[in-house]
N, C-alpha and C positions, 0 to 999 in steps of 0.2 A: 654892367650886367647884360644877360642875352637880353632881356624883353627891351633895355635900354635903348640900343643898338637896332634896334626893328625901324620902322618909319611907319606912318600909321595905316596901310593895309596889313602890314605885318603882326601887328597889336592887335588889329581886330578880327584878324583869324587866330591868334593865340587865344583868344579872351572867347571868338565863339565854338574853337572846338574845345577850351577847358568846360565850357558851359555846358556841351555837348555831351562831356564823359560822366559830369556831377546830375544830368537826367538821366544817364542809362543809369546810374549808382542807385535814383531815387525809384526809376523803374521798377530794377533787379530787387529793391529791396521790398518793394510794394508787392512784387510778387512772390517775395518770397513767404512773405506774411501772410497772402492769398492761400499760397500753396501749404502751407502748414497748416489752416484751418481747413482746408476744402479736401484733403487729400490723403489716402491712408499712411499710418506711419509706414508701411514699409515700402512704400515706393517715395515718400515725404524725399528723404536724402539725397536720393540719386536725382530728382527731377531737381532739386535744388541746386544741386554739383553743376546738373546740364546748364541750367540754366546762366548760371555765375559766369560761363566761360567768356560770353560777348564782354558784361563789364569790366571782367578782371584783365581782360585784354586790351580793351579800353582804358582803364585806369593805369596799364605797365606803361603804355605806348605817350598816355599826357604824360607820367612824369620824366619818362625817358626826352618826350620834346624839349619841357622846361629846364631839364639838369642832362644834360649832354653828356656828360660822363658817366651817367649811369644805366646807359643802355644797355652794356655788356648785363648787367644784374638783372634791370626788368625784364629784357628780352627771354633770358633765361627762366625766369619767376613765371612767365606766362607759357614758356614751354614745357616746363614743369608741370603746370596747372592742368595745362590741356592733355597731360598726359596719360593723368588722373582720369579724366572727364572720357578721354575714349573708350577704358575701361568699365566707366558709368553708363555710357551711352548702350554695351554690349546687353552691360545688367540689367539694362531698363527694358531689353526688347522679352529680356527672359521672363523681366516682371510682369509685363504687361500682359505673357501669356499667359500668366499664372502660378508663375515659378515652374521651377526644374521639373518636378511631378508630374507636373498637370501638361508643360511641356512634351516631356515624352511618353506619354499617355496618348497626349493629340495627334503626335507622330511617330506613333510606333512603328510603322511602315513604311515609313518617306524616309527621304533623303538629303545630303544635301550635295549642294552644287557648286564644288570649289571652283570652279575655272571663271571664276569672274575677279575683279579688277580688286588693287592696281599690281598684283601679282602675277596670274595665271587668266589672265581676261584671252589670250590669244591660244590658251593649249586646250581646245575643245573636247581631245581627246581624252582626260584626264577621267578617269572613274567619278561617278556618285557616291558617297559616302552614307552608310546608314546614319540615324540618329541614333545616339547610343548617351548615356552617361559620359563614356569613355570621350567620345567626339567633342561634347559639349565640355568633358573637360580642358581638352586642348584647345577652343574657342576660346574660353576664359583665359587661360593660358599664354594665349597668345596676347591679348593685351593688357593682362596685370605684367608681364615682362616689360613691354613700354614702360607702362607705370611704376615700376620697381628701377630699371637700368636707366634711365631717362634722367632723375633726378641722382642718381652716381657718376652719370658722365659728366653732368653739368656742374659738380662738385672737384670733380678732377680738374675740368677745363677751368675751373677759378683757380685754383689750387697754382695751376701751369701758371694761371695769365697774371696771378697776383707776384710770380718770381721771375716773368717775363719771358717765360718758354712758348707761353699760345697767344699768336696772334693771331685774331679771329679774321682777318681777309687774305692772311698767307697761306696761301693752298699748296704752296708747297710738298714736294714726298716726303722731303727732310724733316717738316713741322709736323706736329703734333693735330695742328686745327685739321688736316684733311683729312685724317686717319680716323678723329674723333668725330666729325662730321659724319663720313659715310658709314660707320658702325653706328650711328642715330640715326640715318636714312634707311638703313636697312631694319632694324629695330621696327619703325612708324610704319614700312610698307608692311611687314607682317601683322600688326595690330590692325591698322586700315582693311587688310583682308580678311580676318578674322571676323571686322565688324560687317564687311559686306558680305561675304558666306550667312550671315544668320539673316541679314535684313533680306536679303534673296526669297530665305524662304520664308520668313514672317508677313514680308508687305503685302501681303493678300490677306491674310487672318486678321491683321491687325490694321486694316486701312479704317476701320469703323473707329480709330483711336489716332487719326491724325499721325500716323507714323510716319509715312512718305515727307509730309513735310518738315516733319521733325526729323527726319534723314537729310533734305537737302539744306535745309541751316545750318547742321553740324558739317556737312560737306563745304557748303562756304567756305565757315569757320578755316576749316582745313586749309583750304586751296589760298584764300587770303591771306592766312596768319602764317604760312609756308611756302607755296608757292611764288604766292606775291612778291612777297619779302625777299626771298630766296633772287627773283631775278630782277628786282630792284638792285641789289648789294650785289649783284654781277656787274649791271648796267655801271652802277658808279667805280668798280672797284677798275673794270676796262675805260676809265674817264668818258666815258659816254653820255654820264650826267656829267657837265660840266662843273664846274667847281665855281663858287660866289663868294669871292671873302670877304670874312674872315672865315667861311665852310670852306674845307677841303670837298673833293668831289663826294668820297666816302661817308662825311659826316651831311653834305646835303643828300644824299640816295637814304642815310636813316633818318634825317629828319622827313622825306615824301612819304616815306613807308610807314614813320606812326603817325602820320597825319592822316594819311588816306585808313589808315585803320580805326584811328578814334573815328571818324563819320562813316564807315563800314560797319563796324563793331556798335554801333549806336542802332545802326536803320537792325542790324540783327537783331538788339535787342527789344526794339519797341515789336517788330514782327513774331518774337517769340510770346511774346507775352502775348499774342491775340492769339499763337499756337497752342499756347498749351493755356490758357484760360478757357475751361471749361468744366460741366459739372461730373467732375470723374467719382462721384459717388455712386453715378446712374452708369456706369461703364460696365462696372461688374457683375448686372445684373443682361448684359447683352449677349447673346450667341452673335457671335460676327462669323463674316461670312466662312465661305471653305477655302481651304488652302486649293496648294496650286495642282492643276490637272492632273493627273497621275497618280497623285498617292491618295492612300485612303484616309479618311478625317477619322478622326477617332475621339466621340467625345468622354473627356473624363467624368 
């Protein structure tokens, strides 16, 4: 078996990152039970969703370590997940202000500020956008699409890979994997902008609720669980990780990748849980501050 075959540094990093993933599990789950009684039901869910993402990435990444052939599935399961959770993360900002109502109430005047990242970060000139219904619905929009097309691709791409049509490091024009690859990069850039459009204009109103920081965890999140990865499985796939046998170069670039995520995805989660532990009963009783320079506050 693989753990047989280790020697013993090798055992004792398998044994302390599994350790590793069953405390984020015990974390996640202590908080979740925190957050259920501390917290109103209609934000209960969504802070729930956020919060899952660290463990359940966590949790893909050790089983993917110990059973090697099944990283195609976890990787996918957690891409999935997360796809879900961007979606949640948009809704949490709308909940926080009060829902939709109360939302455009606040900014009946204002605007928003598309030209920022990771779409239109460089075309300045691009208009301001009133707040509208209509705006806020294509917000939404933009990443229940992820959420919706994310888990059909990754259904196709098993579909391919279970008859041997997609191979996931063939990038090929010919293959399927690059085609299906960059129609899910394109897909995350638009949800990722979506969610940075709203956080632009919320993180002033809502700094009194810890949102910034609950912005750059989910950014992590992102940038580790995608980027990382992403030029890790470059690195190996160009033999530039060298290869250790009985690993080809390929399967040790995904063993570094959910190694370095299970203790990534851990340190997320213990830091989340001192993010969002707190007493949000006394939240809604707060006027937080004023939005950004320019537009007019408008209290509901």
């Amino acid at each position: 078996s693989l753990f047989a075959g280790l020697d013993l540094p090798g055992r004792f990093l398998f044994a302390t990152l599994t350790l590793m993933t069953l405390i984020a599990i015990l974390v996640f789950i202590e908080e979740a039970v925190y957050i259920y009684r501390k917290i109103p039901s209609s934000k209960r869910s969504i802070i729930i969703w956020i919060n899952a993402a660290a463990p359940v990435i966590s949790t893909t990444s050790c089983i993917g370590m110990w059973v090697p052939r099944s990283t195609m599935f976890t990787d996918f399961t957690a891409g999935i997940f997360f796809a879900i959770v961007i979606h949640k993360f948009l809704m949490m900002m709308i909940k926080e202000c009060g829902g939709q109502k109360v939302l455009l109430r606040r900014f009946e005047n204002g605007r928003f500020t598309i030209s920022t990242g990771p779409c239109c970060c460089c075309c300045l000139c691009l208009p301001r956008v009133p707040i509208t219904r209509q705006t806020l619905f294509w917000l939404k929009l933009g990443t229940f699409q992820f959420a919706v097309f994310r888990p059909v691709l990754v259904f196709l791409s098993i579909v391919l890979w279970t008859n041997g049509n997609y191979v996931l490091y063939n990038l090929s024009p010919k293959g399927p994997a690059l085609w299906i690859s960059c129609f899910i990069g394109a897909l995350t850039l638009f949800a990722l902008w979506a969610v940075g459009i709203m956080f632009r204009k919320v993180r002033i109103l809502l700094k009194c609720k810890n949102i910034i920081p609950k912005f750059a965890l989910y950014q992590f999140i992102v940038i580790l669980n995608h980027l990382q990865t992403t030029i890790i499985n470059i690195f190996a796939t160009q033999k530039i990780i060298p290869c250790a046998p009985p690993l080809s170069s390929t399967a040790r670039g995904s063993y570094i990748a959910q190694q370095l995520l299970i203790m990534e995805m851990f340190l997320i989660t213990v830091i989340s849980r001192v993010v969002y532990r707190r007493k949000y009963h006394d939240l809604e009783a707060l006027e937080c501050a004023a939005e950004e320079p320019g537009d007019k506050k408008q209290t509901p």
